[in-house]
TIRONU-305367 format. One record per residue (C-alpha): residue number from 1; residue in one letter; chain; x, y, z. Coordinates in pm, 1 decimal. Each point is the difference from the previous one (the first is absolute). Example, Ala and Ser with C-alpha at 12.3 -4.5 7.8 and 13.67 -1.06 7.14 Angstrom:
BEGIN
1/a/A/1230.0/-450.0/780.0
2/s/A/137.0/344.0/-66.0
//
This chain:
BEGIN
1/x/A/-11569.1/6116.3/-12262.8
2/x/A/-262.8/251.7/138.1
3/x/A/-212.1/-274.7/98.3
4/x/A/246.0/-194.8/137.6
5/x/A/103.1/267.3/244.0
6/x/A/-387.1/66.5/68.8
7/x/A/-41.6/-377.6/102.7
8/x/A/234.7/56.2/234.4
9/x/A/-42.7/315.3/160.3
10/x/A/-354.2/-170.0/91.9
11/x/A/147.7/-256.1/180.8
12/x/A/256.2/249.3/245.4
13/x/A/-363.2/169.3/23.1
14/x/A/-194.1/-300.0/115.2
15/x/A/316.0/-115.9/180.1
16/x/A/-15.9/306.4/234.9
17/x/A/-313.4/-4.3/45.9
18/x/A/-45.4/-322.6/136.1
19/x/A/283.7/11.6/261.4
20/x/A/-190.6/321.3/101.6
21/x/A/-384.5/-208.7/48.1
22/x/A/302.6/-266.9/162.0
23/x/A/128.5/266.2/264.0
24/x/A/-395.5/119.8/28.0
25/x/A/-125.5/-367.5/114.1
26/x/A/326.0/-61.9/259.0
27/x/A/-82.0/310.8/189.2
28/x/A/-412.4/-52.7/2.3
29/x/A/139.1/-322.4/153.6
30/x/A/230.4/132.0/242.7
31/x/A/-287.6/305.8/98.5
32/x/A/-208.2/-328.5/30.9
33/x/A/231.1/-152.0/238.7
34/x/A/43.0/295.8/217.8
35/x/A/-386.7/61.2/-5.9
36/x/A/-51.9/-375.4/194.9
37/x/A/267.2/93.4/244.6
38/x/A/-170.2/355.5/66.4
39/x/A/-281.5/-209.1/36.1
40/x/A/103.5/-251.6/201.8
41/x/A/153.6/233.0/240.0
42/x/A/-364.5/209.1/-14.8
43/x/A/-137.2/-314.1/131.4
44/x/A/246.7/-62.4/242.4
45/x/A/-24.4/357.2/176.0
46/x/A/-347.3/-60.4/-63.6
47/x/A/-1.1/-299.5/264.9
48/x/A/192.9/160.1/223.7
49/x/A/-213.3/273.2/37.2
50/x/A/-301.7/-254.9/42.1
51/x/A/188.2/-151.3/305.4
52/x/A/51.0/371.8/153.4
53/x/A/-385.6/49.8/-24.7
54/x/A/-98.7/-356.3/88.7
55/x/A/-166.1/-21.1/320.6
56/x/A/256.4/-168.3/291.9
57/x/A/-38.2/-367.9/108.9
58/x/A/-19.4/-111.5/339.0
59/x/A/166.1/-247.8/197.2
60/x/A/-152.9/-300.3/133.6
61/x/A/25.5/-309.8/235.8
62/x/A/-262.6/-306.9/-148.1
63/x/A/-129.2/-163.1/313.8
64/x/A/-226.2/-227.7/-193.8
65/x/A/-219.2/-114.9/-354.2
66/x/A/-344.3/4.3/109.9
67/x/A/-178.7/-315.6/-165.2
68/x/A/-184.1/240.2/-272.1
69/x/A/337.0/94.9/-188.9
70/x/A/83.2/351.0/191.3
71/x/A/256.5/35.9/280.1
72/x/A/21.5/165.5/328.5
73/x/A/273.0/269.8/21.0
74/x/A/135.1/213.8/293.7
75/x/A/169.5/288.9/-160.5
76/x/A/248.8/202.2/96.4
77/x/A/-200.6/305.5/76.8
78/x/A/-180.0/-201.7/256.1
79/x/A/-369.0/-154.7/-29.6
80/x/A/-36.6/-401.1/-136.2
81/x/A/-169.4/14.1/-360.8
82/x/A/-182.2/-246.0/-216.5
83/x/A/96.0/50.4/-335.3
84/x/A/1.6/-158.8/-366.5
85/x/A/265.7/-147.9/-149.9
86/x/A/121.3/32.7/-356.4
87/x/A/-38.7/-289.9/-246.1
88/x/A/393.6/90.0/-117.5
89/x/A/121.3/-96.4/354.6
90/x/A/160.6/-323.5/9.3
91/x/A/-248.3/-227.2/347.6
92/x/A/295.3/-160.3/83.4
93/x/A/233.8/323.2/148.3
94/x/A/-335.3/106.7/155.2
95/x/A/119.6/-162.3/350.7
96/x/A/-129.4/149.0/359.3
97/x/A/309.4/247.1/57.8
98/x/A/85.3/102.9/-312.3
99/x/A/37.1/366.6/-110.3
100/x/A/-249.2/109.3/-229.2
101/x/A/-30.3/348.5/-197.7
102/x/A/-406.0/136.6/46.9
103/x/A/-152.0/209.0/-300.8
104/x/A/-45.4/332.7/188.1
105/x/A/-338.2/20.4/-150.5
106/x/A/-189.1/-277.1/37.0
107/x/A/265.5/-189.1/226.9
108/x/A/41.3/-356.6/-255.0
109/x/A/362.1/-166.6/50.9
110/x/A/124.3/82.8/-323.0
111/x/A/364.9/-133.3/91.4
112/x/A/206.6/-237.5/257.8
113/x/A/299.7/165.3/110.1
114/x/A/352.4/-195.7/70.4
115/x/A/16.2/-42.9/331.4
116/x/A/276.9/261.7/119.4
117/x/A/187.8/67.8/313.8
118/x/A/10.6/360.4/175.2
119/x/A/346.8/142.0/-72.9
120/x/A/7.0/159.0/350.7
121/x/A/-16.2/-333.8/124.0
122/x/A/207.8/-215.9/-216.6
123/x/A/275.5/284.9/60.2
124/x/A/32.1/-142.4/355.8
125/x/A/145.1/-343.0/-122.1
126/x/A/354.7/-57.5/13.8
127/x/A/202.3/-69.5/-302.3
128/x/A/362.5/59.8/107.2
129/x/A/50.3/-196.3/320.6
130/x/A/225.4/124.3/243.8
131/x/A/336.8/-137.1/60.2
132/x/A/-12.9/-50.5/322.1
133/x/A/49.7/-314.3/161.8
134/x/A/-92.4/-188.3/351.3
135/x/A/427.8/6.1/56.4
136/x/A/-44.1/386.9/-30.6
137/x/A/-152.8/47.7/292.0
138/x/A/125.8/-39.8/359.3
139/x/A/-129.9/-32.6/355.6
140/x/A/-328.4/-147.3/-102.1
141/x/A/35.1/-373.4/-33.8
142/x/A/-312.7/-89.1/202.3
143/x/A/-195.1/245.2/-177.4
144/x/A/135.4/-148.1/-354.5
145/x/A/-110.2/-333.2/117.4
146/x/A/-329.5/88.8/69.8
147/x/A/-43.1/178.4/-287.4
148/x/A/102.4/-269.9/-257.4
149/x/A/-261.4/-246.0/172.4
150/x/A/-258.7/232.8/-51.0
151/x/A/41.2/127.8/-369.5
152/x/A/197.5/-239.1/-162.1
153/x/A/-56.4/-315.2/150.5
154/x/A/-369.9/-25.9/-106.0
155/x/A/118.6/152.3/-375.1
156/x/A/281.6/-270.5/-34.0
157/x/A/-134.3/-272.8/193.6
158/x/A/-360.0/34.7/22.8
159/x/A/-98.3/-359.9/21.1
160/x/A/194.2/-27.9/364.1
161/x/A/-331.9/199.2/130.4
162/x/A/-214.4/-257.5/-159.7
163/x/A/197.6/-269.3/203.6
164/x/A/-99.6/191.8/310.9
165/x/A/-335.4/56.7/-68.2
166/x/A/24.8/407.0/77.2
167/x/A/-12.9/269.8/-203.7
168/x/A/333.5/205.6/-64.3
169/x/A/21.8/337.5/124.6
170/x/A/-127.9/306.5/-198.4
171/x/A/182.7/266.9/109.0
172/x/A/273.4/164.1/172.3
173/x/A/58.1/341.8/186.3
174/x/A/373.7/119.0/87.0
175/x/A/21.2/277.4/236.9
176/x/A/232.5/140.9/197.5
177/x/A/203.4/364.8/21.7
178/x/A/130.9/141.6/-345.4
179/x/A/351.4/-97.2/-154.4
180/x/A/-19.4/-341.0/145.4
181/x/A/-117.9/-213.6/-314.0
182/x/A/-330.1/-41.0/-55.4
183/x/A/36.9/162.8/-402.1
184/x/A/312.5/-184.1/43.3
185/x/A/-161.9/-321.4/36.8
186/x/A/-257.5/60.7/-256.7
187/x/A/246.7/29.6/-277.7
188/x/A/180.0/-323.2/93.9
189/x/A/-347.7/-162.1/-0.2
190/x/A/-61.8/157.3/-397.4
191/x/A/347.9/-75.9/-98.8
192/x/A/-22.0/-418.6/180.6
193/x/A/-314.9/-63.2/-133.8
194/x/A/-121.7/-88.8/-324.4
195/x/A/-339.4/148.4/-19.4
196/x/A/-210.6/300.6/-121.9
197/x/A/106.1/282.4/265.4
198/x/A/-216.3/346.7/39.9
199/x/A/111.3/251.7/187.1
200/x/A/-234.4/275.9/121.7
201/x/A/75.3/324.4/205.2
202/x/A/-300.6/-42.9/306.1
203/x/A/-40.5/402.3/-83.7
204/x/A/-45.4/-88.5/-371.8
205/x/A/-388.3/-115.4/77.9
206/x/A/-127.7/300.5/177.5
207/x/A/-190.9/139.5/-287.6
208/x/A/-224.9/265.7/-18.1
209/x/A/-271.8/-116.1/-130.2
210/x/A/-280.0/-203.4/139.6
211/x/A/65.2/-379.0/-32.5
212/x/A/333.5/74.3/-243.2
213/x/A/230.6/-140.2/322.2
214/x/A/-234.9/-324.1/2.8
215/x/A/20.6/-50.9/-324.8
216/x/A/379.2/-10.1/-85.8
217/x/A/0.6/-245.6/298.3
218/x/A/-228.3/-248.5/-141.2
219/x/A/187.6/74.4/-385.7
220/x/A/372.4/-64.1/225.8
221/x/A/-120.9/-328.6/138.1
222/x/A/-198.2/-126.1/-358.2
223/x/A/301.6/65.7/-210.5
224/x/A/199.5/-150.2/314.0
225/x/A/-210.2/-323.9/-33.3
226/x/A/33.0/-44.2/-364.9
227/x/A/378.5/50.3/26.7
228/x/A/6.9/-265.7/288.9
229/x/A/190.6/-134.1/131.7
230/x/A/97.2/399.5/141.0
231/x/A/74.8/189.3/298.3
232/x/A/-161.4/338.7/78.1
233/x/A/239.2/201.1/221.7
234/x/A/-197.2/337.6/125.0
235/x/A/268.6/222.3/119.2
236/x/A/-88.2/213.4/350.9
237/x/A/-354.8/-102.0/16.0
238/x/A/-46.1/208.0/308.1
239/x/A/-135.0/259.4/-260.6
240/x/A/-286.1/-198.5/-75.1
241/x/A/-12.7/-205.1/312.2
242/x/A/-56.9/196.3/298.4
243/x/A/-271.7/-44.1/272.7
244/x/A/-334.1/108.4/-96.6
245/x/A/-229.1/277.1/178.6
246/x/A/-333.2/50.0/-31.0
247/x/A/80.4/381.3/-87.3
248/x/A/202.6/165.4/-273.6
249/x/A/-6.7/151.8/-331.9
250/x/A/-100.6/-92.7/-343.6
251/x/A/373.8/-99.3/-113.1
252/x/A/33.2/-231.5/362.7
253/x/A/-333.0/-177.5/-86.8
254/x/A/132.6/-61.5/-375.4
255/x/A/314.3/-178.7/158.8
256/x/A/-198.2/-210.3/251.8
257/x/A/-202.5/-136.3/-379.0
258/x/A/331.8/-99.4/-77.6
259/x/A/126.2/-105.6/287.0
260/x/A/-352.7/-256.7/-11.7
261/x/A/85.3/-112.3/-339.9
262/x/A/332.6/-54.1/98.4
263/x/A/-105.3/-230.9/257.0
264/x/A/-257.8/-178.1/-238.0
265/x/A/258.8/-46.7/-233.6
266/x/A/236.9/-157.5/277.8
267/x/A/-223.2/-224.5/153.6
268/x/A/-361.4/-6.5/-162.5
269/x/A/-238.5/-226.5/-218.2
270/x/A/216.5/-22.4/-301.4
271/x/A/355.3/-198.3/93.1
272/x/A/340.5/146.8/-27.6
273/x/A/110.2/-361.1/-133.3
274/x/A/425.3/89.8/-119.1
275/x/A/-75.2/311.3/121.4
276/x/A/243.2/143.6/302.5
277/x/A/-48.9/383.1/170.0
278/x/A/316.5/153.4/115.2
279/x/A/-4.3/260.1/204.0
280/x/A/236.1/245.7/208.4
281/x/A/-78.2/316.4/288.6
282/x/A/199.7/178.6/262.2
283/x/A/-322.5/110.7/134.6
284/x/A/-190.2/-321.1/104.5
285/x/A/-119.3/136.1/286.1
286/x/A/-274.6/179.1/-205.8
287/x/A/-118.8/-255.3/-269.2
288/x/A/-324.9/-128.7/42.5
289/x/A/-64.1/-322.5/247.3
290/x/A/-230.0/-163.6/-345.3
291/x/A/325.7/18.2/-170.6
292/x/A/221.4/-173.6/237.0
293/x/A/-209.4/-301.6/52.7
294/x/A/117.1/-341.4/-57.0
295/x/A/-132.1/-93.2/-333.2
296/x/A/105.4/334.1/-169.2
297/x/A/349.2/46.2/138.0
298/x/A/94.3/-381.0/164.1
299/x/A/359.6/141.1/16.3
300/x/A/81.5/280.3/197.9
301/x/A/353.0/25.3/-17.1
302/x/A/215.8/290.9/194.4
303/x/A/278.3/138.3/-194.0
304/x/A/229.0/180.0/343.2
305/x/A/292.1/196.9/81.5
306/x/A/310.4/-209.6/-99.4
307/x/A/207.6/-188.8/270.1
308/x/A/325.2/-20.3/45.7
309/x/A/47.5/-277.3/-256.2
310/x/A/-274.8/143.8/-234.8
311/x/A/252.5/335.8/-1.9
312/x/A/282.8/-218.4/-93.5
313/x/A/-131.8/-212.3/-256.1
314/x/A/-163.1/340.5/-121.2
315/x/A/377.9/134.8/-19.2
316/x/A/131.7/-303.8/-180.3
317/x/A/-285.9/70.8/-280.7
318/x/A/83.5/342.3/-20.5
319/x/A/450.3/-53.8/17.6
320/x/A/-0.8/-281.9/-211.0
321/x/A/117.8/235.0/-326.1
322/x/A/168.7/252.4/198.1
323/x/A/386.1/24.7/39.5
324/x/A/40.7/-26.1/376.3
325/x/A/308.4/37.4/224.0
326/x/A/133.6/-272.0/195.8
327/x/A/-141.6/255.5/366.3
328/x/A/-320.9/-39.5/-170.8
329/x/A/-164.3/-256.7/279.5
330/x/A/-416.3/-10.8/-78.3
331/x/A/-63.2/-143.8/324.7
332/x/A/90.9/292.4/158.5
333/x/A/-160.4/235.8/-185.8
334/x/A/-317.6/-237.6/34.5
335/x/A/50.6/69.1/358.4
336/x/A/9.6/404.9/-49.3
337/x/A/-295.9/-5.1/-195.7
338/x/A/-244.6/-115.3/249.4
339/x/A/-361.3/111.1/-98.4
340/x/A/81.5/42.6/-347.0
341/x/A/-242.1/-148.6/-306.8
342/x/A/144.1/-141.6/-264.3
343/x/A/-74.1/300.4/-214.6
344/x/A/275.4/163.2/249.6
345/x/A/204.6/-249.1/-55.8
346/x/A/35.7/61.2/-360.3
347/x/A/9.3/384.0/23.0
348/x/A/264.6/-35.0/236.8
349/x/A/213.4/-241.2/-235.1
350/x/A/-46.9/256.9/-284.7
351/x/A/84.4/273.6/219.3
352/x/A/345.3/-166.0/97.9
353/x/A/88.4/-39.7/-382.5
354/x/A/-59.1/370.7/-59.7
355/x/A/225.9/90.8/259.8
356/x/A/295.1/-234.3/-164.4
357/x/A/-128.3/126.1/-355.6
358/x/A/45.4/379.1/125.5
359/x/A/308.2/-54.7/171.3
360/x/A/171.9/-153.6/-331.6
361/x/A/13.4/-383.8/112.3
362/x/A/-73.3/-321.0/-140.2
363/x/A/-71.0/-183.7/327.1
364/x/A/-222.7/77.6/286.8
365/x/A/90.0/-24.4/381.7
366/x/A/-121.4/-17.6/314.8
367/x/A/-24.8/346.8/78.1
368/x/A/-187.0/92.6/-310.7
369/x/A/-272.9/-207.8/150.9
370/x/A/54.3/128.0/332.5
371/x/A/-73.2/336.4/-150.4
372/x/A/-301.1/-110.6/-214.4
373/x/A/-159.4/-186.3/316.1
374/x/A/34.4/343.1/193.4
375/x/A/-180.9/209.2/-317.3
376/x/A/-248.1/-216.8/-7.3
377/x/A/-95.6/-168.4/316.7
378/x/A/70.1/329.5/224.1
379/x/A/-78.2/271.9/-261.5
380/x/A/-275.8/-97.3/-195.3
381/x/A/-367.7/-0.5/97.7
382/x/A/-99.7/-325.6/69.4
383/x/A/-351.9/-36.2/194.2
384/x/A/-69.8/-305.8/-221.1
385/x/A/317.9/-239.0/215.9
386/x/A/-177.7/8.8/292.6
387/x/A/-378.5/-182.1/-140.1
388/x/A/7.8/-217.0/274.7
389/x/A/60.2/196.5/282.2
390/x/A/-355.9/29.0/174.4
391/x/A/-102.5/311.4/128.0
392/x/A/282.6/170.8/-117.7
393/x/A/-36.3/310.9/-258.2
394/x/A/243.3/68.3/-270.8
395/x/A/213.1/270.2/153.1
396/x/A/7.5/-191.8/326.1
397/x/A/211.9/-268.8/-167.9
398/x/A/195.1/155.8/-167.9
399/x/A/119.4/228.0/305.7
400/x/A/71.0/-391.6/127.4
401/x/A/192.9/-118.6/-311.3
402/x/A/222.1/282.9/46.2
//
């Protein structure tokens, strides 16, 4: 019995014991486990720190491979370099133009960088075309005309200029007194035709530093060119554009390098190809003569005060969704708005449905615009009506208006 109950009291023993050495070896395991991860993670921060202390690279243009293996750089800080080239890098990205990355040390190409486009400038393409349409805007059916036959014509139906041995026309330059369409015309130009449309602000590439202005020109009319066929429309060029003296400051001489690039750009050695310039000013009196040359701007194209059908068809636009009453009659009030733009025009419509919205009603009348016309033709500050008027200053005509 006794030795029976020793026999197995042993075994509970060595039972127990085992599951303990059991328990022992899972955890050595599991320490094990989180030992590699500590040490993984050691590594990692380890190569992070290695690219904080690593040396910079610097950014290159390859102009050429020299015949003994190394290539001719210009980098980005300036001078032209001959340099080595890794055995890693792959020959056939190595192409004249393409962006390499220098060793800061002893200058090598160590890397070809993807070709990428400067955010600044790509911002400047439109995705979202305006909905605006040619039947949108009234008065200015010559000027549409015209228009059309220069931008779209050679886009659409570019084999027409083949036929007649010439070349189509690069550009176009809309001017005239503000509020009477040139934006407007733009936008129905972006919203007509199907091609790569970038906007630009004329202000937007007077940069401070030396050659920056240049430079986003040439970057606008590259990424313009790949993305052919495009239009280019540069909004109030006048800021860029005016006549050049032989005297001013450091910022003037910076515009004038832009202003030259520009005009390389426009008409120079490389061709625009699907490539059209639109441009608008109110001030053409001050561009630049280079600039206004046939061959940079073939179209010239003046944008002017309304007539008395341009008011009325500018009125129909503007009425079409409005509840009128039946003593409504837009050619009379086409007649009392002599001199107005069509920005005037469509102040003067909104003003009439304020008045009816005040008042409580659901339809406008005749005296609502009769009021409106008053507030704004006769009250309002208008120096801008009167562009054409020569020799006639602002306060002059509107002394005359009223």
């Amino acid at each position: 019995m006794s030795i029976n109950g020793g026999e197995g009291k042993a075994e509970g023993i060595y039972s127990g014991s085992e599951l303990k050495i059991r328990e022992q070896e899972s955890e050595i395991v599991f320490l094990r486990e989180i030992l590699e991860k500590y040490k993984e993670e050691l590594e990692y921060y380890k190569a992070q720190v290695e690219k904080l202390m690593a040396p910079p690279l610097i950014e290159a243009t390859l102009l050429e491979i020299l015949p003994d293996g190394r290539a001719l750089v210009k980098s980005s800080s300036g001078p032209m370099l001959v340099v080595q080239i890794l055995e890693t890098i792959d020959r056939n990205l190595l192409k004249p133009g393409a962006s390499v990355a220098l060793n800061q040390r002893g200058s090598a190409i160590v890397e070809v960088l993807p070709r990428f486009e400067d955010p600044y400038v790509k911002a400047f393409e439109v995705i979202e075309r305006p909905n605006i349409s040619y039947s949108d805007i009234g008065g200015l059916d010559e000027q549409i005309i015209e228009l059309r036959e220069t931008v779209e014509l050679p886009l659409k139906n570019p084999h027409i200029f083949r036929i007649m041995g010439i070349e189509p026309p690069k550009g176009v330059l809309l001017y005239g007194p503000p509020g009477c369409g040139k934006t407007l015309l733009a936008k129905a130009v972006a919203h007509e035709v199907n091609a790569t449309f970038i906007r630009i602000v004329a202000s937007e590439l007077a940069q401070k530093f030396i050659g920056e202005g240049a430079r986003i020109v040439k970057e606008i009319f590259s990424l313009a060119r790949r993305k052919a066929p495009s239009i280019i429309l540069i909004d109030e060029i006048d800021a860029i554009a005016s006549k050049r003296l032989d005297v001013g400051t450091s910022g003037e001489r910076e515009i004038h390098r832009t202003l030259t690039q520009l005009l390389a750009e426009i008409d120079g050695f490389d061709p625009l190809d699907n490539v059209k310039v639109l441009a608008t000013t109110n001030r053409i009196d001050v561009l630049d003569p280079a600039i206004l040359r046939p061959g940079r701007f073939d179209r010239i194209i003046e944008i002017p005060l309304p007539n008395l059908r341009g008011r009325y068809e500018i009125f129909k636009i503007h009425t079409r969704k409005m509840p009128l009453s039946n003593d409504v009659d837009l050619i009379e009030l086409s007649k009392l708005t002599e001199g107005a733009t069509g920005a005037d025009i469509k102040t003067i419509c909104i003003e009439a449905a304020l008045k009816a919205i005040r008042i409580g009603r659901e339809l406008v009348y005749k005296e609502d615009f009769v009021e409106a016309i008053k507030k704004v033709m006769r009250n309002r500050y208008r120096p801008y009506a009167f562009y054409n008027m020569n020799n006639r200053d602002s306060t002059e005509a509107n002394r005359y208006h009223l």
